[in-house]
Every structure is written in structure tokens, then in C-alpha cells.
SEVO-525614 format. One line per field, with one value per residue (C-alpha): residue number from 1; residue in three letters; x, y, z. Coordinates in Angstrom, 2 decimals. Each point is the difference from the previous one (the first is absolute). Layout:
N
margu <- (NUM; ...)
titi <- (ala; ...)
xx <- (X; ...)
yy <- (Y; ...)
zz <- (Z; ...)
//
This chain:
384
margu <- (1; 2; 3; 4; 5; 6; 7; 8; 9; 10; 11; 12; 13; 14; 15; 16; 17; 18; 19; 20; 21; 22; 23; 24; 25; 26; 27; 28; 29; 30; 31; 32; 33; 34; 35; 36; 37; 38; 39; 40; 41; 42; 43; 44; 45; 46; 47; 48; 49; 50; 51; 52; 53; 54; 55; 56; 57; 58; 59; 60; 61; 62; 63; 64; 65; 66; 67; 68; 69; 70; 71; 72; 73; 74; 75; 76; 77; 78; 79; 80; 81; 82; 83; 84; 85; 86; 87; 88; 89; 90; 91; 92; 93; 94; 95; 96; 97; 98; 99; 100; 101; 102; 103; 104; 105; 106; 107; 108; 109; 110; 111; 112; 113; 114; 115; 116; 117; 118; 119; 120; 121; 122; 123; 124; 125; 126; 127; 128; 129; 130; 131; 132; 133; 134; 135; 136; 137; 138; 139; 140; 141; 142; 143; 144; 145; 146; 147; 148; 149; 150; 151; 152; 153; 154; 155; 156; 157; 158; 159; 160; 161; 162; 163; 164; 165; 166; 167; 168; 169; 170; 171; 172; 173; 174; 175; 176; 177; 178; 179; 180; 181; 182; 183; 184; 185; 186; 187; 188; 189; 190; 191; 192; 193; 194; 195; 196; 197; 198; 199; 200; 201; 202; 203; 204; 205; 206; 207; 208; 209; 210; 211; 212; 213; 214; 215; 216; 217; 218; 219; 220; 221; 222; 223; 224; 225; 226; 227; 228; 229; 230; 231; 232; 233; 234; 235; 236; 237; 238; 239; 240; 241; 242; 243; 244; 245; 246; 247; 248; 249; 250; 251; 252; 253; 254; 255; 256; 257; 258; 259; 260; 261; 262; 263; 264; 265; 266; 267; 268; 269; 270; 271; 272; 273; 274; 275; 276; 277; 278; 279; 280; 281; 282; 283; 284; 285; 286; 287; 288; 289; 290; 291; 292; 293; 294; 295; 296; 297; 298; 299; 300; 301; 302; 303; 304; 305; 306; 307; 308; 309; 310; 311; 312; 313; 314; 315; 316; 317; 318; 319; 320; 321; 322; 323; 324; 325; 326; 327; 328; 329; 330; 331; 332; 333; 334; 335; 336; 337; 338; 339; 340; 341; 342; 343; 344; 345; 346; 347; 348; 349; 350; 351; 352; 353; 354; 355; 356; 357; 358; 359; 360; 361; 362; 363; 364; 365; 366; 367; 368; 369; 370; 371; 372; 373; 374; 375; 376; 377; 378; 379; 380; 381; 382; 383; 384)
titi <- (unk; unk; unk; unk; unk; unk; unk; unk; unk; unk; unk; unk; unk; unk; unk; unk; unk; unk; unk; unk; unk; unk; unk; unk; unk; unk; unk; unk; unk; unk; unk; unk; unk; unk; unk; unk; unk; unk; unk; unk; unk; unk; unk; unk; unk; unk; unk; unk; unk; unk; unk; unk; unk; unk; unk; unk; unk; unk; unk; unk; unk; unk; unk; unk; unk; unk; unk; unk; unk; unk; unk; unk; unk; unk; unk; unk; unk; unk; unk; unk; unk; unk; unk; unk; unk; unk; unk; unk; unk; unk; unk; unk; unk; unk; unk; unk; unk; unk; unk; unk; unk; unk; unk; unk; unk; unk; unk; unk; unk; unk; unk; unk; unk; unk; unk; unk; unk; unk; unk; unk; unk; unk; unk; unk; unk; unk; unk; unk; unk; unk; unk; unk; unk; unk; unk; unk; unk; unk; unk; unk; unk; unk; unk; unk; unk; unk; unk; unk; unk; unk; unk; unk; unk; unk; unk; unk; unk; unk; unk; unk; unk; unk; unk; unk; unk; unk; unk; unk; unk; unk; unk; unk; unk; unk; unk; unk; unk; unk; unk; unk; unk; unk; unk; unk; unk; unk; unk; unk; unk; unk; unk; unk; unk; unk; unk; unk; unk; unk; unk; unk; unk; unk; unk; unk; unk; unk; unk; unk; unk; unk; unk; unk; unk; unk; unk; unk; unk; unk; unk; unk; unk; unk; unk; unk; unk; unk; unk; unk; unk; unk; unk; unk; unk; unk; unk; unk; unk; unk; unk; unk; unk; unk; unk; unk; unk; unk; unk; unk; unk; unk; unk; unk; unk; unk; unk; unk; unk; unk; unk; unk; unk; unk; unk; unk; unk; unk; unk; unk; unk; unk; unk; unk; unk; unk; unk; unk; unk; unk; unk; unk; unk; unk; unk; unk; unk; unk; unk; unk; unk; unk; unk; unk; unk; unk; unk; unk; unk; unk; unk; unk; unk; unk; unk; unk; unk; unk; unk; unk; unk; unk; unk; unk; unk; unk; unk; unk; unk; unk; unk; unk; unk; unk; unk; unk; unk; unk; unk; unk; unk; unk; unk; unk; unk; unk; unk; unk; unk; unk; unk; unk; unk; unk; unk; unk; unk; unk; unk; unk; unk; unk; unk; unk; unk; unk; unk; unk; unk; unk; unk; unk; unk; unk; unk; unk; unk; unk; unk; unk; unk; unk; unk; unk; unk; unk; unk; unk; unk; unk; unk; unk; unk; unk; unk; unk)
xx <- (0.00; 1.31; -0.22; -0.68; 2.73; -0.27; -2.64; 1.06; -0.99; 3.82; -0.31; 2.38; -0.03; -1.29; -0.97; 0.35; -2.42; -2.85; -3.88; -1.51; -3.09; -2.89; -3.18; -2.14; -2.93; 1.16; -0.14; -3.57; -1.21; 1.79; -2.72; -2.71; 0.30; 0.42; -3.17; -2.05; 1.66; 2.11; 3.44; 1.64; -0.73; -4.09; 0.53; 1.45; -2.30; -2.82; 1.84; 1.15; 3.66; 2.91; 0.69; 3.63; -1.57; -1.86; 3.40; 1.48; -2.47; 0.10; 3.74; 0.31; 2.23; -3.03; -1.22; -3.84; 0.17; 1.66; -2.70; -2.84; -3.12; -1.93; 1.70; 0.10; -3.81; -0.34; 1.93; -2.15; -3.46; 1.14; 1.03; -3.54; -1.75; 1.71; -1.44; 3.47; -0.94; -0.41; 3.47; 1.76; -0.93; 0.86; 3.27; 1.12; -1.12; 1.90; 3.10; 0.08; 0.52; 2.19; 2.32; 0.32; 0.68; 2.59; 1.84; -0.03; 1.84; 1.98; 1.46; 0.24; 2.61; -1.96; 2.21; -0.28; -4.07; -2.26; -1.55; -3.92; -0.06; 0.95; -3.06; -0.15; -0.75; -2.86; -2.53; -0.85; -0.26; -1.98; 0.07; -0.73; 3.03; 2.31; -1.07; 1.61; 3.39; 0.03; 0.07; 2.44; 2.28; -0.83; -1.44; -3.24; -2.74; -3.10; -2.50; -2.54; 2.31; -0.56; -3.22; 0.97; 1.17; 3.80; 2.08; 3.16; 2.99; 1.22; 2.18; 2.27; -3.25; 0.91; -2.49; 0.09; 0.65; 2.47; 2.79; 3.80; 1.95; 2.13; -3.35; -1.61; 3.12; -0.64; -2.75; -0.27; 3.17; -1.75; -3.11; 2.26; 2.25; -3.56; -1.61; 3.18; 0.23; -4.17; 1.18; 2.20; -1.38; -1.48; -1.96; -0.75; -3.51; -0.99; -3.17; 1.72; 3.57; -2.29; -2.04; 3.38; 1.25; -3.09; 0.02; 3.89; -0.15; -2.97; 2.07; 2.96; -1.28; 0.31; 3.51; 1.32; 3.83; 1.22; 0.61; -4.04; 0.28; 1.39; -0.24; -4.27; 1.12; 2.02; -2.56; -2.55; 2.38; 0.19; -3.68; -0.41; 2.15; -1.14; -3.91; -0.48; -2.38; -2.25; -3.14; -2.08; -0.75; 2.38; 1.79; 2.81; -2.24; -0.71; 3.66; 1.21; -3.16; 1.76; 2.98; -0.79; -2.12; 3.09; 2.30; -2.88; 0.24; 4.02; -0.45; -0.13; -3.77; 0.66; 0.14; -3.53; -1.42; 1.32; -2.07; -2.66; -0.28; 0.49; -0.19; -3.09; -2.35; -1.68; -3.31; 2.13; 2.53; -1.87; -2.18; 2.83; 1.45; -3.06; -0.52; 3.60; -0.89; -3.20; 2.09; 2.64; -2.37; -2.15; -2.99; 0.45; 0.64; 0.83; 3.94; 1.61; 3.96; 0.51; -1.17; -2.71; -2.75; 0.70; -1.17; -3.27; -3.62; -0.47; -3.47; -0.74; 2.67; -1.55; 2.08; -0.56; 3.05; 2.23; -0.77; 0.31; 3.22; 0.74; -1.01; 2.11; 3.20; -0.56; 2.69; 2.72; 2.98; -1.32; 2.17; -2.51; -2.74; -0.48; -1.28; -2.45; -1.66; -0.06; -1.36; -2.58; -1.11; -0.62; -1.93; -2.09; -0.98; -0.35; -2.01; -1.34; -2.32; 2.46; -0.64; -3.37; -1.26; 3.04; -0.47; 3.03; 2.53; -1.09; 0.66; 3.57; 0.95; -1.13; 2.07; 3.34; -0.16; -0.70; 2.79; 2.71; -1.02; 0.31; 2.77; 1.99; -0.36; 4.05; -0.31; -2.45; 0.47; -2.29; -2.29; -0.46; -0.68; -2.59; -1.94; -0.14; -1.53; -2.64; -0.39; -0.49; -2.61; -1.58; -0.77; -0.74; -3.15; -1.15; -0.17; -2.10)
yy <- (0.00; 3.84; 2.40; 3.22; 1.72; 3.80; 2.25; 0.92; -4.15; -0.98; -3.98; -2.65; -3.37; -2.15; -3.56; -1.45; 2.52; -1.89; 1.56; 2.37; -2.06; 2.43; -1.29; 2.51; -2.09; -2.42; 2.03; 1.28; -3.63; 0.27; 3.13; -1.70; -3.34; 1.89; 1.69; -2.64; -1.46; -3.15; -1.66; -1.14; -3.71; 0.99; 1.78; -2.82; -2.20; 2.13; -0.34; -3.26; 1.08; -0.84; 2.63; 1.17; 0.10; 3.42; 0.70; -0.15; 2.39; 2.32; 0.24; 0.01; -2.89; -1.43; 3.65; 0.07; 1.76; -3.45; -2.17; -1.31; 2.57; -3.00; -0.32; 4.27; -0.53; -2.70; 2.44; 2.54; -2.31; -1.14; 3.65; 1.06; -2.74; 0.74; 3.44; 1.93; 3.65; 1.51; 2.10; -3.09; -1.71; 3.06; 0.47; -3.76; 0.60; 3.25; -1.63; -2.69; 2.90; 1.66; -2.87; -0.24; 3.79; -0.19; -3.24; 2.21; 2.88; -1.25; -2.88; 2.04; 1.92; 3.06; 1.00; -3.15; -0.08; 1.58; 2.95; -0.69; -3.72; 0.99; -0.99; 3.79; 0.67; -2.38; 0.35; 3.22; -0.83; 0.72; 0.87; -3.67; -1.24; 3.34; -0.17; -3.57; 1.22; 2.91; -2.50; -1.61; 3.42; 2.02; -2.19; 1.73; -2.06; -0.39; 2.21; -3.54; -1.72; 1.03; -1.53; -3.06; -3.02; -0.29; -2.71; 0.52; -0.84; -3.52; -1.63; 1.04; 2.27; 3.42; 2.76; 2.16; -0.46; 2.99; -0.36; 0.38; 2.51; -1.45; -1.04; 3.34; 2.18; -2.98; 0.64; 3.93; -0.22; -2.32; 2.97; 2.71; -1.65; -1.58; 3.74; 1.17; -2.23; 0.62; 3.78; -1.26; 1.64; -3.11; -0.56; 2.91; 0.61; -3.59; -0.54; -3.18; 1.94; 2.97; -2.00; -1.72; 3.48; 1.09; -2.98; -0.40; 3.98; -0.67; -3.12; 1.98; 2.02; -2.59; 0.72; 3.09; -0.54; 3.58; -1.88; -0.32; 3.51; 0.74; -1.94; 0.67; 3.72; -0.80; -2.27; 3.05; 1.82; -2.29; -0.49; 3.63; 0.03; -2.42; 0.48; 3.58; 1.02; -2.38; 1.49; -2.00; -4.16; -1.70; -3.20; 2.15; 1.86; -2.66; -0.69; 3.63; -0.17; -3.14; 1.48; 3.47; -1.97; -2.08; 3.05; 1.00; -2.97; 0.55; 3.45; 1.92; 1.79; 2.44; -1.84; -1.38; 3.22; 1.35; -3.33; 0.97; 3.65; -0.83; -3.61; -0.62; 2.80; -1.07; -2.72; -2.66; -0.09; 0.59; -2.70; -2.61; 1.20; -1.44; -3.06; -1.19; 0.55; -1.73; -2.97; 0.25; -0.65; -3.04; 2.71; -0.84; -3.83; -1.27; -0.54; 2.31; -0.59; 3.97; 3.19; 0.79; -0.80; 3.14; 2.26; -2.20; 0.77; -2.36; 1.23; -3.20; 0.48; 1.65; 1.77; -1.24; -2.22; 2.60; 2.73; -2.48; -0.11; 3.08; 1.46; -2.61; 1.21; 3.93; 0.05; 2.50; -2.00; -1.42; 1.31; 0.16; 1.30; 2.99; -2.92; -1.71; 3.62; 0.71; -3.20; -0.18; 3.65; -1.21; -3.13; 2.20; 1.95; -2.76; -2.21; 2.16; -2.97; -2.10; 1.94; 0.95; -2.96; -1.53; 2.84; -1.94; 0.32; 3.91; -0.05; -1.56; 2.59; 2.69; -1.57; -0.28; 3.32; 2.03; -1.98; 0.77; 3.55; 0.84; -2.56; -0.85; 3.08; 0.38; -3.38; 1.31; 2.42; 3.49; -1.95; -3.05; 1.78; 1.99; -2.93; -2.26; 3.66; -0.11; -3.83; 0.47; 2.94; -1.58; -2.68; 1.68; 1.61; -2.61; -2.31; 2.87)
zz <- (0.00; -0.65; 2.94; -0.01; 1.75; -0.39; -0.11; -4.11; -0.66; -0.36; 0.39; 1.16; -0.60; 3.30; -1.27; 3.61; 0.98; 1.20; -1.54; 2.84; 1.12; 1.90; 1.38; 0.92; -0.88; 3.15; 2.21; -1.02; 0.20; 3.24; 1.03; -1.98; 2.22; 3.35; -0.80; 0.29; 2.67; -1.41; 0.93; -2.49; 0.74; -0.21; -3.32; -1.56; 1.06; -1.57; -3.11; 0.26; -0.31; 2.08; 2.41; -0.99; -3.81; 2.00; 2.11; -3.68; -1.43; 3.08; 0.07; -3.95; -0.22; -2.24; -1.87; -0.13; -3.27; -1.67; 1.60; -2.59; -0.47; 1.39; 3.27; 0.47; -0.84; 2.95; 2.02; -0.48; 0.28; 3.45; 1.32; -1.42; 1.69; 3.34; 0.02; -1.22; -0.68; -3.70; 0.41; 1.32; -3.30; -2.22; 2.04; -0.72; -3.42; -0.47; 1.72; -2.47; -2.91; 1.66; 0.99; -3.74; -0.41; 2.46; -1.27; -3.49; 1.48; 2.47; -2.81; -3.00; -1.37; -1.06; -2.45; -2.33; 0.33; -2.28; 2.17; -1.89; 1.08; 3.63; 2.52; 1.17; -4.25; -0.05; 2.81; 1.49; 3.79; 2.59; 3.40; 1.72; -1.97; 1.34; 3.13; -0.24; -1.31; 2.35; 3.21; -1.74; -1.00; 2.74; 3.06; -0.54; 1.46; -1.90; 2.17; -0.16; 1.48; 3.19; 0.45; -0.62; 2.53; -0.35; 2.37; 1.32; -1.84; -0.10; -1.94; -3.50; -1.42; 0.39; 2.06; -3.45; -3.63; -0.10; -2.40; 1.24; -0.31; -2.88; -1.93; 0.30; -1.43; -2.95; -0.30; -0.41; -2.05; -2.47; -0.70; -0.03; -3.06; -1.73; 0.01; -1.32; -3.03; -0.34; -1.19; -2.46; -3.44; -1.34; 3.03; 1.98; -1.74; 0.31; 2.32; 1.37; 0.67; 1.41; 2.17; 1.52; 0.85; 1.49; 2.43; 0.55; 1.15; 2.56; 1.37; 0.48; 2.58; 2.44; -0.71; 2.44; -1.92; -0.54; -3.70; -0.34; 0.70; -2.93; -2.24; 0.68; -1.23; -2.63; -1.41; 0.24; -1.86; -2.75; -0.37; -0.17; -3.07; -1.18; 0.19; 1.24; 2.07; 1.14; -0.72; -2.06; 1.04; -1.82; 1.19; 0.88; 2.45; 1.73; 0.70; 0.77; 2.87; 1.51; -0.49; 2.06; 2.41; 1.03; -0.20; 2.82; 2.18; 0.65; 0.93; -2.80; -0.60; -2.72; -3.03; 1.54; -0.07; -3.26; -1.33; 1.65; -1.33; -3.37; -0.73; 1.42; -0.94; -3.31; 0.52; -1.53; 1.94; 3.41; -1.60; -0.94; 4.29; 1.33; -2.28; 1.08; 3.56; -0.81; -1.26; 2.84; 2.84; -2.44; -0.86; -3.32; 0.17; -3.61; -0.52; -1.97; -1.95; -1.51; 1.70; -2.73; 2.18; 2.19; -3.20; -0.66; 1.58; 3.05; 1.22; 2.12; 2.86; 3.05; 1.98; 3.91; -0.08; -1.49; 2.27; 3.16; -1.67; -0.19; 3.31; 1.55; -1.92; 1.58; 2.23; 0.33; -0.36; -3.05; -2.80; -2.41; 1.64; -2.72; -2.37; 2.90; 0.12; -3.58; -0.81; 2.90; -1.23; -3.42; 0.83; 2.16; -2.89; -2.51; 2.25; 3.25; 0.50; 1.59; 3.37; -0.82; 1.60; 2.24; 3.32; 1.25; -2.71; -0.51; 4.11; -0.77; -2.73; 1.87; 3.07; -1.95; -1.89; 3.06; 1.75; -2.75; -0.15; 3.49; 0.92; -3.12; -1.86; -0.87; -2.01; -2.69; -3.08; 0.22; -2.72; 2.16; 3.03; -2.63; -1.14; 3.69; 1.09; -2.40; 0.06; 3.36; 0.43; -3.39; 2.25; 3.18; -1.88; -2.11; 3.25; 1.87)
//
């Protein structure tokens, strides 16, 4: 195997260099067992499986994601039938995809793939699936996973799926080289080649690296001269957004709010803001592989989920907060319904705007603070 060495994709020959195996998948089926209770030895039972063929799943000696679509199916049956939760499912399920998106980064030399057949060019993801990669990136615990019954440690399974050290520079190393070779003039107008930019510059955010730093501004540099001003929906739109918004979450607002200003005033492009939002949180629930759907007319998605989502995000330290209030005032406006009739979720906006203005006021551009103002007294009259 050839190893990435440097961070300008200089290789050196490794052969003894064993493949990187990751299993975050076992240790979801870890979580998914423990929530309903089960040893080991009583799992395997219900599947009529050995027990170390689960110890071999859980500790990824065995991956799930090479096990037959029949036996993942029985996996799943059994968990289902033992009362496991929705989000447990859909977290084993997203775990599974992204066990193969990490055994793609972490074992492939980025600079001998071709950047439109990478995973990140092929599926635009959603949130369930990030949230995965985030505990494993950034030890950030899925918020459901509180709720749920978790034993103590015991035995080889790790308490989290986090990623070491060594795997995690890998990995961010890997995105930073495929996003470079997506600009190269053949390929930087590409949907596929855009689309893996726009999702390698929202994963490197969990990066803090003074070298995400900048390379996140020298990459809004180039996309600048290469594709102007962002202010029409193009693909290219999409992916200077992600770009800004992750820019945002290390710290840096301003190229956030110069989006904001100008690259999100036109109906299109506040219209293709909320459809990806609506996609993000599983509003709009078909899969989608290219960011066109973000310009098409998606009347059916409601709203609620999105602006639980939404309120949930206003806090001060949140580095992007300028987007949560943008995009929460637009919904409003496009679909004032969705608090119409929920007295509770009106209660909640009403709760967290009044908090950030008189509490976190320092964290918010004068235009943010502007529209949480008048979503707030919009509210406080129309629930009179």
C-alpha cells in the first residue's frame, strides 16, 4: 500500500503496511444491543449465532459491513423485535456506510483516485450519517444517545467510536488533497467534483489544525476566482455555503455573513438554503447523488422538524449561528404555519431568541440580532 506522508500528497512506498480496519458499525451494534438490554451470550442466542461471532462484530475483528445483507437483515429483525428504538436502527444503518467511507479514506492514496468516483462525489449526506462521523472525528455524542440504556464497559469494545490521533490527521489529510485535485481545470465544474468539495469542506471543520485554517481560506480564494460571486444557485453555490459555514464553525464568522448579505438574497437561492436544510434533517426523505435538488420546488416538506432543528442550534458558541437565524427567519416567512398551530414550539422560539438577545448578544451579526427581534415580537402578537 502507498502512504500518504505529507500534507502536498508526496507518497512512499509501505507494502508491509497492514490496511487500516475501522468499525464504527461494532460499536453501534454494541449501543443497539445494550439498549434492549442483552449480553452478548442472550444476543446470540436470539440469533442463533455463537457469541464471539457478536464479540467479533462488536470489536470489528469480523466488520459488519462484509457480513451477507441477509444476516445484517436478521440483525436488524431481532433488534426490531426486541423493541430497539427507530434512531438506534438508523444509527447502525448509518454506521454501516460510514465504515465504508472511512475504510475509503483512510486506505486510499488520494492522489492516484479519481476525485468524481470518491464516496463524498456520489451521495449527498445527511445529517444522521454526520452525526455518525462527528462522534467518530470529534467525540461528539449523538444528542439521542442519551436516552438510551448504555452498560458499563467490559471487555476489548471501546466506550466510543472516536478515531486516533494518527487516523484522524489521515483522514483530514486525505479531503484536503481530494478537494484539491477536484479544482483541477478538467474537473472543477463537475457536479460530482463539486459535490466532493462541498462535503470534504463541512468535514473539515472538525479539524481545529491551524493548516484547516488555511487552507479553508485559500480554498475560498480559489473558488472566488474561479466562480465569482456566489449569487445565483449553481452547484458551486452550494459548495462556497459549506465552505463559509465551516470557515464559521472554527472561528471565523465573516465570510458567513458576507454569504449571507449577498449570496443568499434572491428566492432561489433562499429557496435552494431551505430545501438543503429540509434534506439535512430527513424533511425531504428521497436520496439524492448531485445538489440539483436544492434548486427544484419541494412543496410537500413541512417545516416542524426543521425548525425543532433549528431552535436547538441557537446557541452562542455556535459558530454559525448567523445561518440558524437567517434560515429560521426565512422558513418563518415561507411557511408561518408551522407555529400557527404548535403553541409550544412558538413558546420555544420565542424562549431562545429572547435568551440570545439579552444574554448572547456579542455572538450575532447586527442583521441576526434584526431578524430574532422581529421573529420574536412577530410571534409575541400573533400568539396574543
Amino acid at each position: 500500500m502507498r502512504r500518504v506522508t505529507t500534507r502536498t500528497g508526496s507518497t512512499s512506498s509501505d507494502d508491509s503496511t497492514a490496511q487500516i480496519q475501522v468499525s464504527v458499525s461494532g460499536h453501534f451494534l454494541k449501543v443497539a444491543r445494550e439498549s434492549v438490554g442483552l449480553s452478548q451470550e442472550r444476543f446470540a442466542e436470539r440469533l442463533s449465532v455463537d457469541a464471539n461471532t457478536i464479540q467479533s462484530w462488536e470489536t470489528g475483528r469480523r466488520p459488519i459491513k462484509s457480513i451477507q445483507l441477509s444476516t445484517l437483515g436478521r440483525l436488524k429483525h431481532a433488534l426490531r423485535q426486541l423493541g430497539a428504538n427507530q434512531q438506534v436502527l438508523t444509527a447502525l444503518h448509518d454506521a454501516t456506510e460510514t465504515d465504508y467511507l472511512l475504510d475509503y479514506i483512510l486506505n486510499t492514496n488520494p492522489e492516484q483516485m479519481a476525485p468524481v468516483s470518491h464516496p463524498l462525489a456520489t451521495l449527498v449526506m445527511k445529517r444522521s450519517i454526520m452525526d455518525v462521523l462527528a462522534w467518530s472525528l470529534a467525540d461528539h455524542v449523538p444528542a439521542w444517545l442519551s436516552t438510551l440504556h448504555r452498560a458499563p464497559r467490559r471487555g476489548p469494545v471501546a466506550d466510543t467510536p472516536l478515531l486516533s490521533a494518527a487516523n484522524k490527521r489521515r483522514f483530514f489529510e486525505h479531503l484536503r488533497i481530494a478537494a484539491d485535485r477536484s479544482l483541477a481545470s478538467s474537473l472543477r465544474t463537475n457536479p460530482a467534483a463539486i459535490l466532493l468539495r462541498w462535503q470534504a469542506y463541512y468535514l473539515s471543520a472538525w479539524s481545529a489544525s491551524g493548516e484547516t485554517h488555511s487552507w479553508l481560506r485559500e480554498m475560498n480564494r480559489m473558488e472566488h476566482a474561479w466562480f465569482g460571486e456566489p449569487v445565483h444557485w449553481t452547484p458551486a453555490w452550494a459548495a462556497a455555503r459549506s465552505l463559509v459555514v465551516a470557515q464559521a464553525r472554527l472561528g471565523d464568522p465573516e465570510p458567513l455573513r458576507r454569504f449571507l448579505d449577498k449570496a443568499i438574497s434572491s428566492d432561489e437561492c433562499q429557496e435552494a438554503n431551505l430545501n438543503y436544510w429540509a434534506y439535512w434533517v430527513g424533511e425531504i426523505a428521497a436520496t439524492h447523488h448531485t445538489g440539483e435538488f436544492m434548486a427544484a420546488k419541494h412543496g410537500d416538506w413541512g417545516g416542524s422538524l426543521l425548525l425543532h432543528r433549528l431552535v436547538n442550534n441557537l446557541r452562542p458558541n455556535d459558530g454559525a449561528l448567523d445561518l440558524y437565524v437567517h434560515s429560521m427567519s426565512a422558513l418563518l416567512q415561507q411557511r408561518p404555519y408551522v407555529v400557527r398551530h404548535d403553541p409550544a414550539l412558538a413558546k420555544a422560539v420565542t424562549g431562545r431568541a429572547t435568551g440570545l438577545l439579552l444574554n448572547g448578544p456579542s455572538a450575532l451579526s447586527r442583521k441576526s440580532a434584526w431578524q430574532l427581534e422581529h421573529i420574536r415580537s412577530g410571534l409575541s402578537v400573533s400568539t396574543q
